[in-house]
C-alpha positions in Angstrom: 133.0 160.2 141.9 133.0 160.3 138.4 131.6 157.5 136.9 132.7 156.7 133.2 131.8 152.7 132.8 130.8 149.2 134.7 133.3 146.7 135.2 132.4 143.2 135.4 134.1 140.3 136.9 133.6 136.7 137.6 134.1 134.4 140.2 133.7 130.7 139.8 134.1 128.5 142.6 136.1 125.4 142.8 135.0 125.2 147.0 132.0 124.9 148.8 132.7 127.5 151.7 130.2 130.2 151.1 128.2 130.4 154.4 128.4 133.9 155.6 129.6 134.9 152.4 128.3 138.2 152.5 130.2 139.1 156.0 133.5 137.5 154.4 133.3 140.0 151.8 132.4 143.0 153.9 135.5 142.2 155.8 138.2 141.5 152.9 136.6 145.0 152.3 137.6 146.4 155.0 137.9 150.1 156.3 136.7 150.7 152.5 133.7 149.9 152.8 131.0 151.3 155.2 128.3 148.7 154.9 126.7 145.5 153.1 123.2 146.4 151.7 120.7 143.4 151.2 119.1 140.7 153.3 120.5 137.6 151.0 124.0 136.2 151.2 123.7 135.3 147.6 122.6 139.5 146.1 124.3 142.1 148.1 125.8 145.3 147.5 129.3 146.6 149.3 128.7 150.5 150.0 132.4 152.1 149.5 133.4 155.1 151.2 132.9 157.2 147.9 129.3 156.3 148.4 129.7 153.9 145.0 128.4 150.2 145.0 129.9 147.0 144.1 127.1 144.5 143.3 127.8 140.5 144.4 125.0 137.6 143.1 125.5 134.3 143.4 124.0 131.4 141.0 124.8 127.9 142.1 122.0 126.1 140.8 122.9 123.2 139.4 121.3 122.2 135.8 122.1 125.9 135.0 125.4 126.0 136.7 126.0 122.3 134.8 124.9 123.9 131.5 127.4 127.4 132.0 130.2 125.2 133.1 130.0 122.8 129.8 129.6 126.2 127.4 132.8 127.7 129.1 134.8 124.6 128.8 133.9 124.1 125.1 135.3 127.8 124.8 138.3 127.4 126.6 138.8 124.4 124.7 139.8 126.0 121.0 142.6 128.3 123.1 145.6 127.7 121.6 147.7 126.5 124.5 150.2 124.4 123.4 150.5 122.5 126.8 147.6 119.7 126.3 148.7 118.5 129.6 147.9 121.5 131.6 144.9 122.4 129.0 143.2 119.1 129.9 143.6 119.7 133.5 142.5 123.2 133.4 139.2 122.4 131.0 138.4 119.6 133.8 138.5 122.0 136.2 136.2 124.5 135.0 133.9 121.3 134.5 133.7 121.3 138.2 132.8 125.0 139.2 130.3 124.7 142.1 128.9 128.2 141.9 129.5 131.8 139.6 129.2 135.2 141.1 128.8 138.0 139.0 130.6 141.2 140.5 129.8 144.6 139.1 131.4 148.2 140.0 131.3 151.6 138.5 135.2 152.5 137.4 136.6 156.3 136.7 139.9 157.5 135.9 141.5 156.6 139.4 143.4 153.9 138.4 144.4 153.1 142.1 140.7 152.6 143.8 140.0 150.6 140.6 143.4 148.3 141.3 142.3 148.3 145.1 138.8 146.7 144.0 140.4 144.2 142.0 142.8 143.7 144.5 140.0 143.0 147.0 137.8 140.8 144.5 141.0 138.4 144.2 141.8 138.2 147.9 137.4 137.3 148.5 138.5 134.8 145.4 141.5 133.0 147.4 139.3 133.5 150.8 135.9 131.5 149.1 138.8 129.2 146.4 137.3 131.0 143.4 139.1 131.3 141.0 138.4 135.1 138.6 137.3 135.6 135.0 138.1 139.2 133.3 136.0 140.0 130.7 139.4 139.6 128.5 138.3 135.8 128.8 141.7 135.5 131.3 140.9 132.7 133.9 143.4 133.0 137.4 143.9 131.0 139.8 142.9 131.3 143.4 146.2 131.8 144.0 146.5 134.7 141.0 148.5 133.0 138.4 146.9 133.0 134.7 145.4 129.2 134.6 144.1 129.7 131.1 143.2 132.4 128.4 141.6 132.8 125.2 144.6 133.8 123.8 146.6 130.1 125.0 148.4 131.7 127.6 149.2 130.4 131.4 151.4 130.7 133.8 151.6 126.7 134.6 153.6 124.1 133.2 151.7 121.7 135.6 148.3 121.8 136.9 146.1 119.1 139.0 142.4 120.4 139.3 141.2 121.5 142.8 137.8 119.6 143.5 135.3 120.4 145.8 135.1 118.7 149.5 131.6 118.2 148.9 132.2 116.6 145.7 135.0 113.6 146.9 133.0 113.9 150.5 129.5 114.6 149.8 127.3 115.6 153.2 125.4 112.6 152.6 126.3 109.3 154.9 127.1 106.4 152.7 125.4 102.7 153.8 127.4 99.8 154.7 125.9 98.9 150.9 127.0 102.4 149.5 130.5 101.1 151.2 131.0 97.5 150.2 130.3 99.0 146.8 133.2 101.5 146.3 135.6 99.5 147.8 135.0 96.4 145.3 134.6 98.3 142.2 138.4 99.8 143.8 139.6 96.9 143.5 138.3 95.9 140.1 140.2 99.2 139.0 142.9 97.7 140.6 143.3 94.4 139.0 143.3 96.0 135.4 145.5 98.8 135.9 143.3 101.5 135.8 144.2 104.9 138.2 142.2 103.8 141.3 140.4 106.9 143.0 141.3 105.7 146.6 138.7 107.8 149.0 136.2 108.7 146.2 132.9 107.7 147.6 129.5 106.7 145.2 127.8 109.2 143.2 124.4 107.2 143.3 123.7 106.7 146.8 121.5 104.1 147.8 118.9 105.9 150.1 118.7 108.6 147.4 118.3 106.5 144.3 115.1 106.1 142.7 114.9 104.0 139.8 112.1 105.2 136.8 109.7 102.8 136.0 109.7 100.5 133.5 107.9 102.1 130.9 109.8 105.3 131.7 112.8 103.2 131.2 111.3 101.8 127.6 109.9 105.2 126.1 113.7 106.2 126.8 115.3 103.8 125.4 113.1 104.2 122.0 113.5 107.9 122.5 117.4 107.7 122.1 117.5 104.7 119.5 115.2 107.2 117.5 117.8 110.2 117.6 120.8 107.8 116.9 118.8 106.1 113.5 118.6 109.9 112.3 122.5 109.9 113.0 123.0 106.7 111.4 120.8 108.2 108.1 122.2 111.5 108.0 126.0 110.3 108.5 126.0 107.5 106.9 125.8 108.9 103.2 123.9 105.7 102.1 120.8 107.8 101.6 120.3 110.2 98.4 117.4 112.0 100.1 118.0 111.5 103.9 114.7 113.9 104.8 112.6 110.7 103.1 114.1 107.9 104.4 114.3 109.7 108.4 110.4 110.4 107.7 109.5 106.7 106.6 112.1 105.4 109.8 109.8 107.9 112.4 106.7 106.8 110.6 107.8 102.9 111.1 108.7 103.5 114.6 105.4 105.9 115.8 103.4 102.6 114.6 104.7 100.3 117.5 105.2 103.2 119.9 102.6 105.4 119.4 103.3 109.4 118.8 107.1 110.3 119.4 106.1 113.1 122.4 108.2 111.6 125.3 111.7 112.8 123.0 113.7 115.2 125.0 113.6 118.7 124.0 117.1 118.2 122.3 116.1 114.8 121.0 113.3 116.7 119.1 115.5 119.8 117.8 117.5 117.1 116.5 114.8 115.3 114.8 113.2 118.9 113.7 116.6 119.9 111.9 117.0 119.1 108.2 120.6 120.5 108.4 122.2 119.1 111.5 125.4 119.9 112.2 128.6 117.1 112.1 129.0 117.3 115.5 125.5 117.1 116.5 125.1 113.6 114.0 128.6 112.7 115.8 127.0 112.9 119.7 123.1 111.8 119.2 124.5 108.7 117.1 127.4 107.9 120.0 123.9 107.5 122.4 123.4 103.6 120.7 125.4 103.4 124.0 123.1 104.8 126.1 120.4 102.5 124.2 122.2 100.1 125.1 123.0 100.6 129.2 118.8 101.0 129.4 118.6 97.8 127.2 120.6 96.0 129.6 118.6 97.7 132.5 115.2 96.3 130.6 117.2 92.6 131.0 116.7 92.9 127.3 120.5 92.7 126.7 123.6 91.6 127.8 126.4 94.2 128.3 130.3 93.3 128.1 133.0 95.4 129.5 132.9 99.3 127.8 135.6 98.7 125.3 133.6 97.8 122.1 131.3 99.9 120.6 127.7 98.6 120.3 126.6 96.4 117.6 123.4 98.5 116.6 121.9 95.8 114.7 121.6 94.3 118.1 119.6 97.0 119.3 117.8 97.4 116.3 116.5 93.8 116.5 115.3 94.8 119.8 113.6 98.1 119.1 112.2 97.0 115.3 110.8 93.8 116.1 108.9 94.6 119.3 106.2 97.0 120.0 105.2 99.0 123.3 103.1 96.5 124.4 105.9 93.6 123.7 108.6 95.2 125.4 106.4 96.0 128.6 105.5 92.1 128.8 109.2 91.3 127.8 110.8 93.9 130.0 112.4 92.8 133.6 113.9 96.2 135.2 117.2 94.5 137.2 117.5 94.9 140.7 118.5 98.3 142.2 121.9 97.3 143.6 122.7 96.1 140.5 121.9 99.0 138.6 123.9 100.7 141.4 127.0 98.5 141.0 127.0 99.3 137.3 126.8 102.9 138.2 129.2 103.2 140.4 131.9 101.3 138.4 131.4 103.4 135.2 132.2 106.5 137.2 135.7 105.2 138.7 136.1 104.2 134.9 135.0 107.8 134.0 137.4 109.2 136.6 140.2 107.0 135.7 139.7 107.6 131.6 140.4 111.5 132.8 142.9 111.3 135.2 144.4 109.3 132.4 144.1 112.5 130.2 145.6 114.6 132.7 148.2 112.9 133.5 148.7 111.5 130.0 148.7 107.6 130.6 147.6 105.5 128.2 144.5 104.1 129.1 143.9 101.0 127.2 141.8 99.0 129.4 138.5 100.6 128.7 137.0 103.4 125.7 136.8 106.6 127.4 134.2 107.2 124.5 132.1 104.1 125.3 132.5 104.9 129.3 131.0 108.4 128.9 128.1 107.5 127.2 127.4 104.5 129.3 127.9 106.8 132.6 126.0 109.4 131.2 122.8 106.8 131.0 123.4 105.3 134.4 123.6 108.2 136.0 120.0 109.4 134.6 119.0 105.7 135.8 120.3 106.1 139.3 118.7 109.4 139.5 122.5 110.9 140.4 121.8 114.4 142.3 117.9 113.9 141.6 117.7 114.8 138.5 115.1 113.1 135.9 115.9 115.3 132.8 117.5 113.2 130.2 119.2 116.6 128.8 120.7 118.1 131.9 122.1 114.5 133.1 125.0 115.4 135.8 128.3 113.5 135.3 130.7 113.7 138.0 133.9 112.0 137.6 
């Protein structure tokens, strides 16, 4: 064969049915292929008759699998498809990729054993519900229409994301507590009109929720209010040299908290950056929220229904006239079902805010603004999917 390039196509799953996934490919192969090199299902080679090699490997990890599927949906999102319905639908749907496989093959001049390849890549794609990337940033369906592309096109005029079994139906047993929960925050969905996700268990389940401690709880709360006062300085306009006033603001705070070193990595980036960009000084100062929910956690604060924003004088008469030591005497974490119930609420509100978008109701009942930010910090308080990392917080809705 003569080889002339490397072809490389993507596979990003919307299904969790990738046990013997090496076998299943082997066999969409068929007579084709004369063997599947490699111990792992997840980093395998298919031997073609021609004696070439098409290389499968799988990533489903999730903080980097969370981290891809937000960059591709912010570049999907400036494609010019006039259809907002169906380009909502379609951005939610790559939000909800549960693994990427990268495929790789040598390609010559025979146009028909490359088409054969491709054919057999989309048919593994329909087999696993994958749905394939070209490198001409075209997304298809499982089914093979054109669901998005960089250039605004598709081949829908109406599109409902396919989610996940495991994600509606987790492998993990809810309690009689896990339970009673979904159904009554249901109902509160119910009562205000609100799309009610009828089946959808909780995302924080009780046997697997740890709560941090309180001081953990604290040094986050500081941590965000800190990145959200550089938001208010920088966006605010009131300051002729921001740099000073931020620097007299970090000093203030490091003398009732001590040195700033429990920031998140992006916390500090942020802090680190005299030029920050709009939309950066947009999302760090939207996380008063988030200062908020862990307030509220602390029993420091009372919290309302999410559709006001925060007053931030609140929380800055929280924050500015305490201390480390204050707040840890002050400080009462609420109870773990409570924390739970607020959890689990704010993610039917989350999922109702975007079916709303989808679906294009007007959703007046709640901010979907407000919601995500309040999720977004009850989910890292929950300890949704186990993870601790303020920056790489899942949000399943």
């Amino acid at each position: 064969m003569s080889e002339t390039q490397q072809a490389n196509i993507t596979l990003y799953c919307a299904g969790s049915n990738l046990q013997g996934f090496k076998d299943k490919v082997l066999s969409a192969f068929g007579k084709n292929a004369i063997e599947a090199v490699g111990d792992s299902d997840y980093d395998f080679e298919i031997k073609l008759q021609d004696e070439s090699m098409v290389k499968f490997s799988v990533m489903n990890n999730p903080q980097v699998l969370m981290q891809q599927n937000m960059g591709m949906a912010n570049f999907f999102a400036q494609a010019p498809l006039k259809d907002d319905k169906v380009k909502t639908a379609a951005i939610h749907q790559i939000k909800m990729f549960t693994a990427i496989i990268g495929i790789t093959f040598p390609i010559n001049q025979d146009n028909n054993r490359t088409n054969a390849i491709v054919g057999t890549i989309h048919g593994v794609a329909k087999l696993i519900t994958a749905f394939v990337l070209y490198p001409t940033m075209e997304l298809f369906h499982p089914e093979g229409k054109l669901l998005i592309s960089v250039k605004g096109q598709t081949d829908f005029t109406e599109y409902y994301p396919i989610m996940c079994r495991d994600m509606v139906m987790p492998n993990i047993k809810m309690s009689e507590a896990d339970e009673t929960r979904a159904k009554k925050n249901n109902e509160i969905l119910k009562a205000k009109g609100l799309p009610c996700p009828e089946g959808m268990p909780v995302s924080a389940f009780e046997e697997k929720s740890v709560i941090p401690d309180k001081e953990t709880i604290i040094k986050r709360s500081v941590a965000i209010f800190v990145a959200a006062v550089k938001s208010e300085v920088y966006g605010s306009g009131a300051y002729e040299e921001p740099d000073a006033k931020l620097s007299e603001l970090l000093q203030a705070l490091e003398d009732r908290y001590g040195k700033l070193d429990f920031l998140s990595k992006e916390e500090q980036a942020y802090i680190a950056n005299n030029s920050p960009a709009p939309a950066d000084v947009n999302k760090f100062g939207w996380r008063y929220e988030c200062c908020a929910v862990l307030l509220w956690a602390l029993n420091l604060l009372e919290l309302n229904e999410p559709d006001e924003i925060v007053d931030a004088a609140t929380l800055g008469e929280i924050i500015w006239t305490n201390d480390m030591a204050s707040l840890m005497d002050k400080a009462v974490v609420r109870d773990k079902s409570e924390l739970l119930d607020k959890q689990d609420i704010l993610h039917r509100y989350d999922w109702a805010c975007i079916e709303g978008q989808i679906k294009k109701l007007e959703i007046t009942q709640v901010s979907s603004e407000i919601v995500v930010e309040w999720h977004y910090a009850l989910n890292w308080l929950t300890g949704v999917e186990g993870v601790t990392d303020w920056d790489n917080v899942p949000r399943k809705a």
